[in-house]
Each structure stands twice: as structure tokens, then as C-alpha cells.
N, C-alpha and C positions, 0 to 999 in steps of 0.2 A: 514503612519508608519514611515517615515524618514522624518517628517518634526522635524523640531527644534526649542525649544525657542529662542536659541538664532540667529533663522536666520531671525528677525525682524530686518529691518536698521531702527534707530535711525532719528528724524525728517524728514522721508520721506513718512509718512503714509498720506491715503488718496488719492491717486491716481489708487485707483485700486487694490492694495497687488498684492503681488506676484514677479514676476520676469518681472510685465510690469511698475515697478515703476522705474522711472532715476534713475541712479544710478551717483551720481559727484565724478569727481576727482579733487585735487587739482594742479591746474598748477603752476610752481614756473619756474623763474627765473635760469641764470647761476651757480650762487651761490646757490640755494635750495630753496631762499626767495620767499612763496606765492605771486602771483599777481591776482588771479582769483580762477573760476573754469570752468570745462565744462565734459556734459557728458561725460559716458564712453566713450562707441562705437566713438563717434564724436571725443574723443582727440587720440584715434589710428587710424585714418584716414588718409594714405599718404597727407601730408609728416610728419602727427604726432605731435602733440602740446607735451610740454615737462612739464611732470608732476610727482607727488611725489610718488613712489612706497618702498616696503619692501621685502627684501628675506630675508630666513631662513636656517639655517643651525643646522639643530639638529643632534645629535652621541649620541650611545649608550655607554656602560662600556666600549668598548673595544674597545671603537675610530672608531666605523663602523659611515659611514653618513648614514642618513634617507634621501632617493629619493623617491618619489611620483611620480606615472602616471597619467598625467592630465584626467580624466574622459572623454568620448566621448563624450557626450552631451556638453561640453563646446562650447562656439561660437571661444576662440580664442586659438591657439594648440592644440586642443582634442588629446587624447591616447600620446602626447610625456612623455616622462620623465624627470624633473627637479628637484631643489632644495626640499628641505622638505616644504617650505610651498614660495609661495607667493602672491603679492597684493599690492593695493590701501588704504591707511588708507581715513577715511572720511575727508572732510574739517573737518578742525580745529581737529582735532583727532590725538595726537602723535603717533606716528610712533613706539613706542616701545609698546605702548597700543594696536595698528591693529597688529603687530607681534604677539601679543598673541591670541587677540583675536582668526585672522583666523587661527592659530593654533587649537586653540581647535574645532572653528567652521571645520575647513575640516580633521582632522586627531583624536580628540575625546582626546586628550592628551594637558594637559598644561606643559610645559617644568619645570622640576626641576632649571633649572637656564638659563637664556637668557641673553647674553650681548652685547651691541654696541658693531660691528666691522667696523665703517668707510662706506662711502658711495662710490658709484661709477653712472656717469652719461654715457650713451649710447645712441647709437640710432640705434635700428635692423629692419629691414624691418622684414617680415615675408613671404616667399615666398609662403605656401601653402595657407594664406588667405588675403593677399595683404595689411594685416596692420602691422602699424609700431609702435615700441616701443620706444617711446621716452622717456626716465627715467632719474631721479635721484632718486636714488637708495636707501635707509639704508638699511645696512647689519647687522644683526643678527647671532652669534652661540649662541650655549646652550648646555645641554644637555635632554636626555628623556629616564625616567625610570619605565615608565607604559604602559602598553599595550594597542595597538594603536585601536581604532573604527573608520576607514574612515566613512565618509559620502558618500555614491557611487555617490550622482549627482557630486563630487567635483574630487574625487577620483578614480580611477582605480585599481590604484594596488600601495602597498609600497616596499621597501625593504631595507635592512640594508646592506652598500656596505664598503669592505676596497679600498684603493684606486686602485689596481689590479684589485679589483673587477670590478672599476669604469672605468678605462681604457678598459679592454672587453667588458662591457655593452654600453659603448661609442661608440663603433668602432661597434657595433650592431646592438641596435636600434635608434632611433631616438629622440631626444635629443629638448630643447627648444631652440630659439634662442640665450637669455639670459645667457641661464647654465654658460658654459664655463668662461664669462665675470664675472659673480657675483662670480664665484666660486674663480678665480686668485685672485680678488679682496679681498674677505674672508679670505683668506690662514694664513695670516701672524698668525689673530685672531685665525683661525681654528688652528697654531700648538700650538697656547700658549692653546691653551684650551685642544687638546688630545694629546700634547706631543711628541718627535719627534719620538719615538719607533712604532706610530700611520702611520706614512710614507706622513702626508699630506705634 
């Protein structure tokens, strides 16, 4: 009943379907520059090979951010809560193309407007599941103005935060590694997009 057209990856047919097909990441360089690939699971493995990743930052009318609870079944932060959407574009797959995509693919909504905000590169352990994030990062805001369909394998729970909001729900539950870091990084983009009365 929730399976999806569009949760088909692209040139990796034939191994099985499903969720027992590899899945690549692209490894890049200081500067962002591809030099490889290598599985998922295998490039967040301490101490983490450094690879290409995408967060999201979607707001409603009223400058609220859209935060996601990563679904429990996920293998890596199940149930925390992060950004609106994040991920791994495919090899060779731009990075504003996987922003959208896994947008619609995990939350059922294509953003009415998405724009590069600048990259940031990190590197977080994870302490509840011993792997580590080693990223460079594209950052993404936008905005979204239809009503959301999570996918539950992907999804847990959404909600539309102002930034008060965001500071209690912080200091609450429990948050990704990442958050915080992609979130600073976004900011500057986040106020030109809801404007400084928005309080980001």
C-alpha cells in the first residue's frame, strides 16, 4: 500500500529489488570534487569516508520551518528529529535534482521554490549507532505550500516550528547530529528567504 513509483533507484536494478540493493554514495574531495564512490553503510563506518550529502530547509507562509522525525525503522537516527528533508544524491546526480527529489519521495510535497544556500562540510560521530558522518553538505531553503503525505517508512512525524518553537523542542527531544550544524550554516539564506520579522 505505501510502496512508491518513485522509490525505484535508477541503474541499480537487478540485484534483488528492494532495500537489499547497494545503494552508492559519492565520495568527494576537500573542496566537494567527486573521486569515487562506495556503499552506504560502508562510507559511514568510523572513522567515515567524506562524501556528498543534501539538507533541506522548507517554511511555510509564515516563516514556520518544516522539521521531520526520522521514522523508526531507519538503520541510522531513527525517531530523532531534523531538518525538512535530508540525503545522498546518486553518483553523478546533482544535488539540487536529489533535494527535490527526496523531498517528494519522503514528505509527498514538491517545494514551490528551492534555492542553493551554500554548502558546509563536517564530520559527527553518531553516538547511539557508532557511525559517522562525514559530509559535504549542499544546503537548500525553499518554501511549501501544499499539504504534506509522509511516507511512514521514511517519516515519523512533521511539524511546522517558529524558531521559539525550535529552541523548546530542542532542549526536549532529541535532535540529529547534523541539525544544529546545517542549520547555522543555512541561516544567513534562511533570513533572506522569510525575512527578519520570521526571527530566524
Amino acid at each position: 500500500m505505501h510502496s512508491s513509483p518513485w522509490g525505484h533507484r535508477p541503474g541499480l536494478e537487478g540485484s534483488g529489488g528492494g532495500s537489499t540493493d547497494a545503494i552508492l554514495l559519492e565520495l568527494v574531495d576537500e573542496n566537494g570534487t567527486t573521486i569515487g564512490t562506495a556503499e552506504k553503510l560502508a562510507a559511514h563506518q568510523p572513522p567515515g569516508q567524506l562524501h556528498r550529502a543534501f539538507s533541506v530547509f522548507l517554511f511555510d507562509e509564515y516563516g514556520r520551518l518544516l522539521l521531520q522525525q526520522r521514522a523508526l525503522g531507519k538503520y541510522h537516527s531513527p525517531g530523532v528529529w531534523s531538518n525538512t528533508c535530508c540525503g545522498h544524491p546518486y553518483p553523478g546526480e546533482a544535488p539540487f535534482a536529489a533535494a527535490a527529489r527526496r523531498t517528494y519521495e519522503e514528505l509527498g510535497v514538491s517545494p514551490t521554490l528551492l534555492a542553493e544556500a551554500g554548502t558546509v562540510r563536517y564530520n559527527h560521530p553518531d553516538p547511539a549507532s557508532g557511525l559517522v558522518e562525514q559530509e559535504f553538505n549542499h544546503l537548500f531553503v525553499g518554501l511549501v505550500q501544499s499539504p504534506l503525505s509522509p511516507d511512514p517508512e521514511e517519516v515519523g512525524a512533521a511539524a511546522f516550528v517558529t524558531p521559539a518553537e525550535l529552541a523548546e523542542r530542542h532542549a526536549r527531544d532529541t535532535f540529529s547530529a547534523w541539525f544544529m550544524t546545517v542549520l547555522d550554516a543555512a541561516r544567513p539564506a534562511v533570513r533572506e528567504l522569510t525575512g527578519e520579522s520570521a526571527g530566524w
